[in-house]
C-alpha positions in Angstrom: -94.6 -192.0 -173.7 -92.9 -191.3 -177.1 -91.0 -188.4 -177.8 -89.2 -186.4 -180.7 -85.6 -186.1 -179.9 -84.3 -182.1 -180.6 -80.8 -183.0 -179.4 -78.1 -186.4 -178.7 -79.2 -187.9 -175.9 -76.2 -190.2 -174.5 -77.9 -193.9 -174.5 -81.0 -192.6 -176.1 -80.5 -191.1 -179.6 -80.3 -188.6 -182.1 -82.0 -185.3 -183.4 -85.4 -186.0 -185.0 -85.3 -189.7 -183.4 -88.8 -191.2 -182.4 -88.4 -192.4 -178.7 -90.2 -194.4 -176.5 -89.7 -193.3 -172.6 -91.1 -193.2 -169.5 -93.6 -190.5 -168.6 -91.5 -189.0 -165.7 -88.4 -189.0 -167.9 -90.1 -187.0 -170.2 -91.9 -184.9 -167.8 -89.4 -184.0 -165.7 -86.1 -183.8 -167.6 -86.5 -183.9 -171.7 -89.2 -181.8 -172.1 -88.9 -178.8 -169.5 -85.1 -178.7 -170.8 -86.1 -178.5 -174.5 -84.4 -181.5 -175.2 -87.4 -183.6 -176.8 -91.1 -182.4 -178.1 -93.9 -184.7 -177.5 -94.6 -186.8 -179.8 -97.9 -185.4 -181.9 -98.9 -185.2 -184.9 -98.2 -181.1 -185.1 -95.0 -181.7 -183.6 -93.8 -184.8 -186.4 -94.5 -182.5 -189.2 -92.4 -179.9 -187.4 -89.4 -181.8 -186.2 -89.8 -183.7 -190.1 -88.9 -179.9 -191.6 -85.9 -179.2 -188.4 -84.7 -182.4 -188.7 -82.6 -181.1 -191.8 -81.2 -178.8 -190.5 -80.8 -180.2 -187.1 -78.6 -183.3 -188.8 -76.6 -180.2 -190.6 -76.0 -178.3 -187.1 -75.0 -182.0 -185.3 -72.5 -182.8 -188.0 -71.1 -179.6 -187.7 -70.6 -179.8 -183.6 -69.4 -183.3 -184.4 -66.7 -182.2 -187.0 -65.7 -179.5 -184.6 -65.4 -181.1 -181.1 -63.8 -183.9 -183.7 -60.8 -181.3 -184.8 -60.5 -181.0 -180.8 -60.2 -184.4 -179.7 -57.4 -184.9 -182.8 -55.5 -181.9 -180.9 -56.3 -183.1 -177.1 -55.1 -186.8 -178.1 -52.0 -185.5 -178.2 -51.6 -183.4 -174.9 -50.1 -184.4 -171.7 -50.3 -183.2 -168.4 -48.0 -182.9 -165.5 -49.2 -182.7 -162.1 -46.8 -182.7 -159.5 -47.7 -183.5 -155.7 -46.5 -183.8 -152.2 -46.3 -187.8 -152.1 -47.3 -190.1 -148.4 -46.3 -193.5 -148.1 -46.8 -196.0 -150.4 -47.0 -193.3 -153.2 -50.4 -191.8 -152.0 -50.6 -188.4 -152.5 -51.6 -186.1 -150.0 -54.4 -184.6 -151.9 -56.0 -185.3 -155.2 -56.3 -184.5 -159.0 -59.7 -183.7 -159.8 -61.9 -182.7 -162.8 -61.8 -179.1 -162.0 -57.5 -179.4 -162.1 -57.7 -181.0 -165.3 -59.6 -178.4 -166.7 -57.6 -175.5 -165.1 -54.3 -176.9 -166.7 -56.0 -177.6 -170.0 -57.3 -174.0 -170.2 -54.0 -172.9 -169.2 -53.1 -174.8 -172.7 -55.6 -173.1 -174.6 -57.6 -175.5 -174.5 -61.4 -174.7 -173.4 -62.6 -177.9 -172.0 -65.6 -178.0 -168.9 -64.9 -179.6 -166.0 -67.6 -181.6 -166.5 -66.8 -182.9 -169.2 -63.9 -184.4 -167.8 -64.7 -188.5 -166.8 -63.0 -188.9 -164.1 -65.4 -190.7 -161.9 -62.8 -190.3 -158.7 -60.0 -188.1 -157.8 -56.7 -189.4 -158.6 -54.9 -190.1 -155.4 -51.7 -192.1 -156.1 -48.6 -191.5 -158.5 -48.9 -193.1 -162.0 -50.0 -192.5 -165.6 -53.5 -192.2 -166.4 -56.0 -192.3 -169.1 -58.3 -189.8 -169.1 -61.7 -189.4 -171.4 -63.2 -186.2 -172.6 -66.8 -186.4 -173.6 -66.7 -183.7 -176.5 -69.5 -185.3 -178.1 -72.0 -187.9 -177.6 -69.9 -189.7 -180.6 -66.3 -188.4 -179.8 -64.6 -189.4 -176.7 -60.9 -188.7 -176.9 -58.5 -189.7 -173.8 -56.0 -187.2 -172.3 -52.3 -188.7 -170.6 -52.3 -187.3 -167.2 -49.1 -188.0 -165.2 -48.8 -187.5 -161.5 -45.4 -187.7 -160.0 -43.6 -186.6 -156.7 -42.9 -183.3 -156.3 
């Protein structure tokens, strides 16, 4: 089934891009979201006069989450935790910590868009992404030392 992109789809495209999917993709998540149109004949002359201004909006959300990563790519966080043996700690750093200590930054960052794909469990330095933007990832420093 081909559809007319509205928004980035990670791994998929951009606004106004021509798709092919599969029907239930389509069905089931792009189109009740508002994230695609069918693809029509109607709907190609429509998205050809949005697709203007859609590139102008998507450069502008680019430019800005872009200003953000420039400022996040040079924060570090400090967590500091009750260590076990070998040092495993005796909870976790998660997503929604990340974001709570960024916030209390100033920094107003979801926790899902934190990728961490697994708590963090022992002590160390790690690299964590942000997804800002389908095109702008930056990392984070997150240290995790005994308390």
């Amino acid at each position: 089934m081909e559809v007319i992109l509205r928004q980035a789809v990670e791994n998929l495209g951009h606004p106004g891009d021509l798709v092919k999917v599969s029907p239930g993709f389509a069905r089931n998540y792009l189109l009740p979201r508002g994230i695609a149109y069918e693809a029509t004949p109607g709907n190609l002359k429509r998205i050809a006069q949005e697709k203007q201004r859609l590139e102008a909006a998507e450069t502008s959300r680019r430019d800005t989450a872009q200003e953000l990563a420039d400022k996040l790519e040079q924060v570090s966080l400090t967590f500091s935790a009750r260590v076990g043996e070998e040092g495993k700690l005796f909870g976790s750093v998660t997503a929604a910590d990340i974001a709570q200590q960024l916030e209390a930054q100033g920094f107003h960052v979801e926790k899902r868009q934190i990728d961490l794909h697994e708590p963090i469990r022992t002590l160390g330095v790690y690299r964590v992404p942000v997804r800002l933007h389908a095109d702008v990832k930056p990392e984070i420093k997150v240290w995790v030392i005994k308390q």
